[in-house]
N, C-alpha and C positions, 0 to 999 in steps of 0.2 A: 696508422692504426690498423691494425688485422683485422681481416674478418671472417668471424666464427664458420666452423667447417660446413660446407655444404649449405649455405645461405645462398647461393646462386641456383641449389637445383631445385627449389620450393617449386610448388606449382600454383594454380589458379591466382588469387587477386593478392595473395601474401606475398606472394614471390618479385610479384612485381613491386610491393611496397618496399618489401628486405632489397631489393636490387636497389632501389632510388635512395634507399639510408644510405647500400652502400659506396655507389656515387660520389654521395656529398659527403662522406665522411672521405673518403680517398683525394677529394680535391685540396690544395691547397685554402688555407685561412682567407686569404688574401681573397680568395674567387667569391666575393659577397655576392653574384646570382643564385649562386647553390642552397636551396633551405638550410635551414640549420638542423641539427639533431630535435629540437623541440617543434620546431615548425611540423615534421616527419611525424613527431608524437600524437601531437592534434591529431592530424590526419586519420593514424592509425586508432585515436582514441572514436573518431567519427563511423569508423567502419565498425569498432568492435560496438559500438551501440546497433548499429545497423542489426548486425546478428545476435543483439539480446546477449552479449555482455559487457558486464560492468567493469568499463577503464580505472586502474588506479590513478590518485592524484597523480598530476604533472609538477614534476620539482622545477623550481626557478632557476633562473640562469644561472650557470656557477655551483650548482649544489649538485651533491652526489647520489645516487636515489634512484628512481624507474629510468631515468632519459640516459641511461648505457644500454653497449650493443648486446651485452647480454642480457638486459633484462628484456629490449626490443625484441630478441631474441626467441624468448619463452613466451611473449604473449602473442610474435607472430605463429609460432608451433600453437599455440590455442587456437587461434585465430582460423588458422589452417585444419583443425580437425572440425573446428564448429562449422566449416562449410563445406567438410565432406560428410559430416553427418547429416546437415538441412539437403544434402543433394541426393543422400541416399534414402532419407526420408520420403523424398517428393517424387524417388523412383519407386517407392514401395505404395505411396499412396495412387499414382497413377496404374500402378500395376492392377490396382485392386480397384480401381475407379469403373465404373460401368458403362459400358458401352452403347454411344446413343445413334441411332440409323434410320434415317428418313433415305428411303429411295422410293422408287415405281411397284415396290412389291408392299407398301405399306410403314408404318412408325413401329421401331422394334425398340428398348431395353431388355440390355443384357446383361448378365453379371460377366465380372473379367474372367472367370473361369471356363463360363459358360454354361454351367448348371442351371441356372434360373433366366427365365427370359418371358418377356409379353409385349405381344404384338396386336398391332390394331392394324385391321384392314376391312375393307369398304366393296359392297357391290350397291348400285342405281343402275336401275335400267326405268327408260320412259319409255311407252309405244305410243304410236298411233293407227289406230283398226279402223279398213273401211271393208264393207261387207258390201258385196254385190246382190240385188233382190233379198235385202236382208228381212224383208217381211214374211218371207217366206223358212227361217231360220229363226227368226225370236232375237235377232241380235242389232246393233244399235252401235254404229260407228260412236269412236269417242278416243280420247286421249287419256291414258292410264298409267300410275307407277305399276310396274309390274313386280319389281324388287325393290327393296330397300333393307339394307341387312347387313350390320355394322358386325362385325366380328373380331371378338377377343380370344385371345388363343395364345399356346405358352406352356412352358415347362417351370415344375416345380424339383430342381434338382433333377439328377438323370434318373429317377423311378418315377415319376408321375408329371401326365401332361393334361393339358385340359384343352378343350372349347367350347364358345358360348358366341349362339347366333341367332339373334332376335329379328324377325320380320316387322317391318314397318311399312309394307305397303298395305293396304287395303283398308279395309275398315274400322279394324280392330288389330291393335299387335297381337303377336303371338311366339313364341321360340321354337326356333326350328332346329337348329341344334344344339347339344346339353349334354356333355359327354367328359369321362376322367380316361384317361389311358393310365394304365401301371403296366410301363414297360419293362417284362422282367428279358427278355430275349429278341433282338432283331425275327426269331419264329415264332416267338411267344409273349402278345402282347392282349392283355385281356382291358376291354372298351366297357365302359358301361353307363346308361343314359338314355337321350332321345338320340336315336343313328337312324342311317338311312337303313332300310331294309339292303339284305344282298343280294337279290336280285335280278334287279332288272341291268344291264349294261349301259343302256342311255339316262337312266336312271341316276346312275353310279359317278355322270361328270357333272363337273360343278356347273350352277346352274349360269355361271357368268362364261363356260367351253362349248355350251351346247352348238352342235353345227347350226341352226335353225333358232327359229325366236320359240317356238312349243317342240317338244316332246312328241314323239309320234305314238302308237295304237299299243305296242306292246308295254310302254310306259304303264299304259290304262290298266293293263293285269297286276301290274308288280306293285308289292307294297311301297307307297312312300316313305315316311317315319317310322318308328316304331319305336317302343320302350323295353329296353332288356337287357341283357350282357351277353357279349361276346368276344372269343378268343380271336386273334387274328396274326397274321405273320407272312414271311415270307424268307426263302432259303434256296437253295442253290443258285448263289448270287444273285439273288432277284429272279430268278427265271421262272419259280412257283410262288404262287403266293395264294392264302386261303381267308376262308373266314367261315366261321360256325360259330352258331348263337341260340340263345333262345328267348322267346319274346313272347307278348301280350297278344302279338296277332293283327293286323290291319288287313281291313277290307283290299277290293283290289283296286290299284290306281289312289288311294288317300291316306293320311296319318292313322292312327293307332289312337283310342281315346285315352286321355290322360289316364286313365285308369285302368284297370281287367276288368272290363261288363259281362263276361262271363266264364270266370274262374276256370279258364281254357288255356294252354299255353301252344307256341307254336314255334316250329323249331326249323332253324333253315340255315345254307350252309353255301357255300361256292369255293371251285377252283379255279383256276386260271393261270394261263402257261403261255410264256413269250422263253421260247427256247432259243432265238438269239440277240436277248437282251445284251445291252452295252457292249454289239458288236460293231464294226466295221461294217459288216454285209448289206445288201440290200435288203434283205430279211428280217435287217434289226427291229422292225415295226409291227412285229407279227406276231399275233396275240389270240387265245382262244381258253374258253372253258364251259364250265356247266354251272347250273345255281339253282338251285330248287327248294322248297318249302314244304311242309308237313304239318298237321295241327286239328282239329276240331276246332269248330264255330257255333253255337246255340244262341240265335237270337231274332230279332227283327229290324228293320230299318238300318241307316246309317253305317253305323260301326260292324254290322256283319254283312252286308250284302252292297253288292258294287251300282253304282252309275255310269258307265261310260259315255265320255265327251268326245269333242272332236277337237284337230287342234285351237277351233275359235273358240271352245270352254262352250260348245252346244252340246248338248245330254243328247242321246240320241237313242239309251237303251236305261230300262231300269226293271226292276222284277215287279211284280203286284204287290199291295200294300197286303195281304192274305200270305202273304211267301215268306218263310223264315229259315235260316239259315241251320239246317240240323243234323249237325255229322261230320266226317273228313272234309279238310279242304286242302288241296294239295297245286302243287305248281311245281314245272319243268320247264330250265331258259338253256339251250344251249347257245350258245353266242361267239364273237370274237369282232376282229378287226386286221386291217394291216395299212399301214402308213410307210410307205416309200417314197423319199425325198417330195413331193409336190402332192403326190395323188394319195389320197385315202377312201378307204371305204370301211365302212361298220353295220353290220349285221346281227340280229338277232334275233329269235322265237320263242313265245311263253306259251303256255298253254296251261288255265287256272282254271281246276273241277273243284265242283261243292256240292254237296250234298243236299236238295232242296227239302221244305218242304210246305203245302198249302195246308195250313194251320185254321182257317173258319169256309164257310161256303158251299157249295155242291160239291168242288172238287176235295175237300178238308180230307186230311188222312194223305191224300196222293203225293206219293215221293218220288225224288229222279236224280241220278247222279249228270249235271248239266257240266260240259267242258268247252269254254270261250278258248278261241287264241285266237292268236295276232303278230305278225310278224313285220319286218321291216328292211329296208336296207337304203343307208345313205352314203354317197359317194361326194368327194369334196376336189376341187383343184386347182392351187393355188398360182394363179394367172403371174405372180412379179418373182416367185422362185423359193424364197421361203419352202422350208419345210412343213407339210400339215403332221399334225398329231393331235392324239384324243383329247389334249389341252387346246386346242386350236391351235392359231398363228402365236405362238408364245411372244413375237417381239420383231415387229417387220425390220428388215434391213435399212430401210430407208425410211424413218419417220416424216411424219407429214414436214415439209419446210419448201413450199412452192418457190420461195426464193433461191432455194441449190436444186431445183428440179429433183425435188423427194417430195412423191406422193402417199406413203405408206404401204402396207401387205393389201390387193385384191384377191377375194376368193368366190369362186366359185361354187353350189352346193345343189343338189339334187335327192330326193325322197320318193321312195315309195311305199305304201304298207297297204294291210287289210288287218278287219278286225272283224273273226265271224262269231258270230251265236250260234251254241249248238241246236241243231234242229226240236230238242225234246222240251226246251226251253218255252215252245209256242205251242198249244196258246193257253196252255193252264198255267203256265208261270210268270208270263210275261202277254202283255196285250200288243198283237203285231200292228193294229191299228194306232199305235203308239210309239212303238220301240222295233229300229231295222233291225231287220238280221244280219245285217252286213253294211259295214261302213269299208271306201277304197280311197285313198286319197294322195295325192303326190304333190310336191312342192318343189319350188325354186328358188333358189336365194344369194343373192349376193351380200356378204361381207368384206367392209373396208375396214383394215387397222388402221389410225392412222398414228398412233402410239399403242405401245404396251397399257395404257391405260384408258384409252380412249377407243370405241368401235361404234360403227354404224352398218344397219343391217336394213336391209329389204328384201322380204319375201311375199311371194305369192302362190294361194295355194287352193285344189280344188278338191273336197268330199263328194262321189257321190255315197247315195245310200240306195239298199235293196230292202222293200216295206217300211214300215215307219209313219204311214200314211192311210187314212181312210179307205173302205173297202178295196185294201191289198194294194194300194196304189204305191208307187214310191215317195218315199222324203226330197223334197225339193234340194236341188245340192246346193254343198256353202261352199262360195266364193268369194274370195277375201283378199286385200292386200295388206300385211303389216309392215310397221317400220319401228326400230326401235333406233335409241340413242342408249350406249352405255358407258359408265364410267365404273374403274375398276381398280382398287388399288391391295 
């Protein structure tokens, strides 16, 4: 018997069957191991249900009908396109399937294009604070979440990206950020929401990078949240990058009130310049710019006028409840940084005037244009070889695993700042028997990575203060040891 052209070069599971028909039909009669041509049929009637279609009757033995090699034939060629269609099917549907990513950087979905995407990721940090002669400070060792702040974030299509970051430590939740991006241009990317003001520079890292478990003194000038919209971007390959906005206005060192409390706006703006970005050189870490603010403020309490704390969250300075806020208020940061392989250091300077003014009293009527600053510099040095940067130890070489002698990233860190009041500030505006003029403070701190997701930190750290104290006396200094435990994804 012949067999039909080209039935040996079928492929995938047809060919195999057409090859075993043709087999047995080439063997002699005589060879009863060999199926027979209907045995063959079954089989092939078994697979074509498999792929959802419908076998014709099987003719009986002896009768002429489907169980020939030509009709074998045409329904192996069916057979054969039905399972290059289901394969070309399940490459189009895997194509289009979305992309699901759990790593150390947090749970992401993705579309397979990559347009759309939403990511959850997680900051906890726990402390425990002990305060030296803390009764002399107002503060009260104790164990505290300091963060808690679940964060969703994600693009909607390549024009619009979002994020949403709610606070769950303290007392009360609250959202800390709440913001749409429409990215029309890698220069040209307009933000609008609850953002961090632009600022401050230490202000500016997240708060799971910070060198230090608090913020130092120049923080206390710069706004922290704020509500408003802003252009932002960055061009000559990353080497500049801006941002200018305009907002509601936040006091200094706190958020912005959900609202405009006084139909004021305020306008701020930063550059900044790493001129050899994404090089080779030793240079590559090196970074600098300006940021500054503009605005009027007309008010009292809270929302227009500052409190300054210390890093243990001690108030140390505040205005008189007579004092309101009535005029310009303006701010100047220049700042930078440079990270080279191990060592880094970060520096900056604000300097935040406002216009006062004593609103009831003997003094009432009396105005003064008052200007705080506060400056800083932290230098860091990463003891196991890791690279530092403004993200910190991004990911030790050696995760913790005591059993292959990996201990994770050790780093080292150190802090200095001041933070003065200007002289016109006392004593019609502020009570010196109250509030210093000067707070100086420097700190020490080791951090241990011991994953990308895990950190432990210890610092310790010493404020004095100049006034702040009964008849011209000084503020008793705060001395503190914190510890924190963080987890980070």
């Amino acid at each position: 018997m012949r067999i039909p052209p080209g039935l040996g070069e079928r492929k995938g599971k047809g060919v195999a069957i057409l090859g075993a028909l043709a087999c047995s039909l080439a063997m002699p009669a005589s060879a009863q191991s060999q199926p027979t041509v209907q045995e063959l049929l079954k089989r092939l009637e078994a697979l074509e249900q498999r792929v959802g279609d419908a076998p014709a009757p099987v003719a009986a033995e002896g009768e002429t009908g489907p169980a020939t090699l030509g009709d074998l034939d045409q329904r192996l060629r069916i057979l054969e396109r039905r399972l290059e269609l289901q394969q070309e099917e399940t490459a189009i549907k895997a194509k289009d399937a979305p992309v699901l990513a759990v790593n150390d950087k947090g749970v992401s979905l993705k579309s397979a294009n990559g347009d759309f995407e939403f990511k959850l990721r997680g900051l906890v940090q726990g402390d425990a604070r002990f305060f030296f002669d803390d009764s002399a400070v107002s503060q009260n060792d104790t164990f505290l979440f300091r963060r808690i702040r679940p964060t969703i974030e994600g693009s909607l299509g390549k024009l619009v990206a979002f994020r949403l970051t709610p606070e769950l430590a303290g007392d009360s939740s609250t959202i800390v950020d709440a913001y749409v991006d429409v990215k029309l241009d890698p220069a040209f990317t307009l933000r609008a929401g609850k953002v961090k003001g632009p600022i401050g520079l230490e202000r500016l890292q997240s708060g799971g990078a910070i060198a230090l478990i608090e913020r130092s003194f120049p923080t206390e000038l710069a706004p922290n949240r704020d509500l408003g919209v802003q252009a932002q971007g960055e061009f000559a390959e990353g080497r500049v990058s801006y941002v200018a906005g305009v907002y509601n206005g936040a006091p200094d060192g706190r958020d912005a009130a959900t609202t405009n409390p006084d139909d004021e706006f305020e306008y701020a703006g930063r550059i900044f310049f790493e001129p050899f970005k994404n090089t080779s050189g030793s240079w590559s870490g090196l970074g600098f710019g300006i940021a500054g603010s503009i605005g009027d403020k007309q008010g009292t309490g809270n929302n227009f006028l500052p409190r300054y704390r210390t890093q243990g969250q001690a108030q140390f300075f505040n205005y008189r409840t007579a004092v309101a806020a009535d005029g310009e208020h303006s701010r100047i940061s220049p700042q930078g940084y440079l990270y080279r392989g191990r060592f880094g250091l970060l520096a900056e300077y604000i300097a935040s005037k406002q216009e006062l003014l004593v609103t009831s009293g003997a003094a009432a009527g009396t105005r003064a244009d008052v200007e705080n600053t506060a400056w800083q510099a932290t230098a860091s040095w990463v003891l196991t070889g890791e690279d530092a940067s403004y993200r910190g130890v991004v990911k030790p070489s050696h995760p913790f695993n005591p059993g292959k002698g990996a201990w994770g990233a050790w780093e080292l860190i150190g802090r200095y700042g001041t933070l003065e009041i200007d002289d016109r500030a006392f004593p019609v505006f502020a009570d010196a028997a109250v509030s210093a003029r000067r707070a100086r403070s420097w700190t020490l701190g080791v951090n241990w990575y011991l994953t990308s997701n895990l950190k432990l930190v210890v610092n310790y750290l010493d404020t004095q203060f100049e006034g702040g104290a009964a008849a011209g006396a000084d503020r008793e200094d705060e001395k503190a040891v914190f510890s924190r435990l963080q987890v980070a994804f």
